[in-house]
C-alpha positions in Angstrom: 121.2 175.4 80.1 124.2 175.5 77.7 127.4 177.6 78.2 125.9 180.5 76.3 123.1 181.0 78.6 123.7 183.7 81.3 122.1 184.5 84.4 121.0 188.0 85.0 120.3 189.3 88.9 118.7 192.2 89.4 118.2 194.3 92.9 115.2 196.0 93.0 115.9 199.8 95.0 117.5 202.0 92.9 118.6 199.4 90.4 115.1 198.0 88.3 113.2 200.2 90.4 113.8 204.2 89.9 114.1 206.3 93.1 112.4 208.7 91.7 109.4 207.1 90.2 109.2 204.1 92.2 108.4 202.0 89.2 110.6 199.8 86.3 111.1 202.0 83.5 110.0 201.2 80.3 113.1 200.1 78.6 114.4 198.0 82.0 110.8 195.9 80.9 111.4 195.5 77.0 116.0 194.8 78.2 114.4 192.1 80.3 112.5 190.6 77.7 115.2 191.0 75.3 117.5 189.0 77.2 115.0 186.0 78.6 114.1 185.9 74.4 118.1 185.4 74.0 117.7 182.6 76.3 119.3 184.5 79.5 117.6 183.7 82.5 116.9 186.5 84.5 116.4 186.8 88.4 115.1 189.4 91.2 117.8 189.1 94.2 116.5 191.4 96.9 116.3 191.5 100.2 112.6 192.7 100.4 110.5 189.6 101.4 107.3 188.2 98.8 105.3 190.7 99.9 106.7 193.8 98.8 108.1 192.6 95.3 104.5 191.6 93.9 102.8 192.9 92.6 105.7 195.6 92.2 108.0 193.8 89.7 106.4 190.8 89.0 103.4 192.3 87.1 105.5 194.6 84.9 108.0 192.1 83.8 108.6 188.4 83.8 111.5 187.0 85.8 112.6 183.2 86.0 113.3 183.1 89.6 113.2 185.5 92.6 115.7 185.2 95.1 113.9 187.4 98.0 113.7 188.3 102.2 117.8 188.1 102.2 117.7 184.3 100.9 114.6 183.0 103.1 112.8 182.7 99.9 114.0 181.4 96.3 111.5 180.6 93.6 112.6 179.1 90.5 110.3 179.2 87.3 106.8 179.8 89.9 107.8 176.9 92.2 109.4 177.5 95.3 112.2 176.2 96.4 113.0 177.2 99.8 110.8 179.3 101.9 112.2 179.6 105.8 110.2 181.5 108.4 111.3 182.4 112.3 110.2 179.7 114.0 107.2 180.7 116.5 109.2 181.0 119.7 112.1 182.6 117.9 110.3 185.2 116.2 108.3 186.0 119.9 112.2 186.2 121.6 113.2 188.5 118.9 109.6 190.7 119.4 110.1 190.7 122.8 113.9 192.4 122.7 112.5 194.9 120.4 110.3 196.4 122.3 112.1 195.7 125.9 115.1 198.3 123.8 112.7 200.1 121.7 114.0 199.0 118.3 111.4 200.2 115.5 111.0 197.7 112.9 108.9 196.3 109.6 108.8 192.5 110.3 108.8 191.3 106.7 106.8 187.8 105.6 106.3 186.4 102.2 102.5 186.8 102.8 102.2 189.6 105.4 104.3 192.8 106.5 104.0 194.2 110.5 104.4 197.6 111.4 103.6 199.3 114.6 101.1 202.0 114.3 102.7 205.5 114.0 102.1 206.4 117.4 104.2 203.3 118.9 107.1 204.0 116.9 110.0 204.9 119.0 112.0 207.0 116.7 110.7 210.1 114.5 113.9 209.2 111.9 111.6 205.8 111.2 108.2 207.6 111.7 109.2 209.4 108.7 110.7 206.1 107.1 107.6 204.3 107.1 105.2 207.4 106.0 107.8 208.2 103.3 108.1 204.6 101.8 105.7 203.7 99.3 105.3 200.4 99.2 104.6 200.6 102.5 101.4 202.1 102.0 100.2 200.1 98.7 99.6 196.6 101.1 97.8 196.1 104.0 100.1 196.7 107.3 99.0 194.1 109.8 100.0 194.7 113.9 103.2 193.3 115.5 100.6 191.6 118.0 99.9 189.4 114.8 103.5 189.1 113.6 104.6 185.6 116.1 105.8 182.9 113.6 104.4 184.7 110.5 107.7 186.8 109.4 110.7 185.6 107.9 112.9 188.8 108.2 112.9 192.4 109.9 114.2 195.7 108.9 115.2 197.3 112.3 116.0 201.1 113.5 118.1 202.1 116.4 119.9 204.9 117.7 121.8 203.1 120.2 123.9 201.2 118.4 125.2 199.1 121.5 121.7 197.7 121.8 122.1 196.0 118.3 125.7 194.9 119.2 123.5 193.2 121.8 120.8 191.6 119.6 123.4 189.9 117.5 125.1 188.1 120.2 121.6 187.2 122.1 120.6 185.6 118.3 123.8 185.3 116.8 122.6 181.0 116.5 119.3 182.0 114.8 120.0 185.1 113.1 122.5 186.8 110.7 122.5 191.0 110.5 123.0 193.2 107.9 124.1 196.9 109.1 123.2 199.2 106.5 124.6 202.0 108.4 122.9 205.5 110.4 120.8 203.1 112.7 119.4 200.7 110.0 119.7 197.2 110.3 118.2 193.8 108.6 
């Protein structure tokens, strides 16, 4: 890579990906391919895991590396480079605190996503979260009671915010958080 080369990152919500239509436009595909045939690399950095960025992105346009799950995966040119899942017990310890406080959440894997049903959702704010997001219902939604050392992430919903001040000091060794405000968490 010479000085000239640049590397391009790209989020996916509301930045490649239109609110709107949920899909790349047309000239994001052929500004992509413009600048990987300038010799610009160009990257997906996003914190949705594997799962829900292909076939999403990938099959519309071609990227060089995909940075995904908040950093638990990077891929450079189709060979991955770092992959880290919660470790079994870890990943039953934080299952277990979110039901004991009733914390709705999408427990996000590279190969699988976990949702409750919609009847064992806590909260009607993510009821309507999860029926409303798409991608959500283009992949196959596998039970929580499946999710044990199989997710790498989890996008969280709370409206007791003292209950995720005490999640992060339980796992503040194993995990880092991401408030992205009115009860949302990663």
């Amino acid at each position: 890579m010479d000085c000239s080369t640049k590397a391009i990152f790209f989020d996916i919500d509301g930045t490649l990906v239109d609110n709107q239509t949920k899909r790349i436009p047309q000239s994001a595909v052929k500004a992509i391919a413009r600048a990987r045939e300038n010799g610009h690399l160009c990257f997906i950095n996003t914190g949705r895991t594997k799962k829900l960025v292909v076939p999403l992105v990938t099959s519309h346009a071609t990227f060089d590396g995909l940075l995904m799950g908040c950093g638990t995966e990077v891929v450079y040119q189709e060979k991955v480079l770092l992959h880290k899942t919660l470790p079994l017990e870890i990943s039953r310890r934080i299952l277990d605190f979110l039901e004991q406080n009733q914390i709705d959440a999408v427990l996000e894997g590279s190969d699988d996503i976990f949702v409750r049903d919609d009847a064992q959702i806590y909260y009607d704010q993510f009821r309507a979260y999860v029926q409303e997001a798409n991608y959500l219902h283009q992949i196959e939604r596998l039970d929580f009671r499946e999710a044990p050392g199989r997710y790498d992430k989890f996008f969280a919903y709370t409206e007791n915010p003292a209950v995720m001040l005490q999640m992060r000091k339980e796992f503040e060794d194993e995990l880092d958080f991401v408030d992205r405000e009115n009860g949302y968490y990663e």
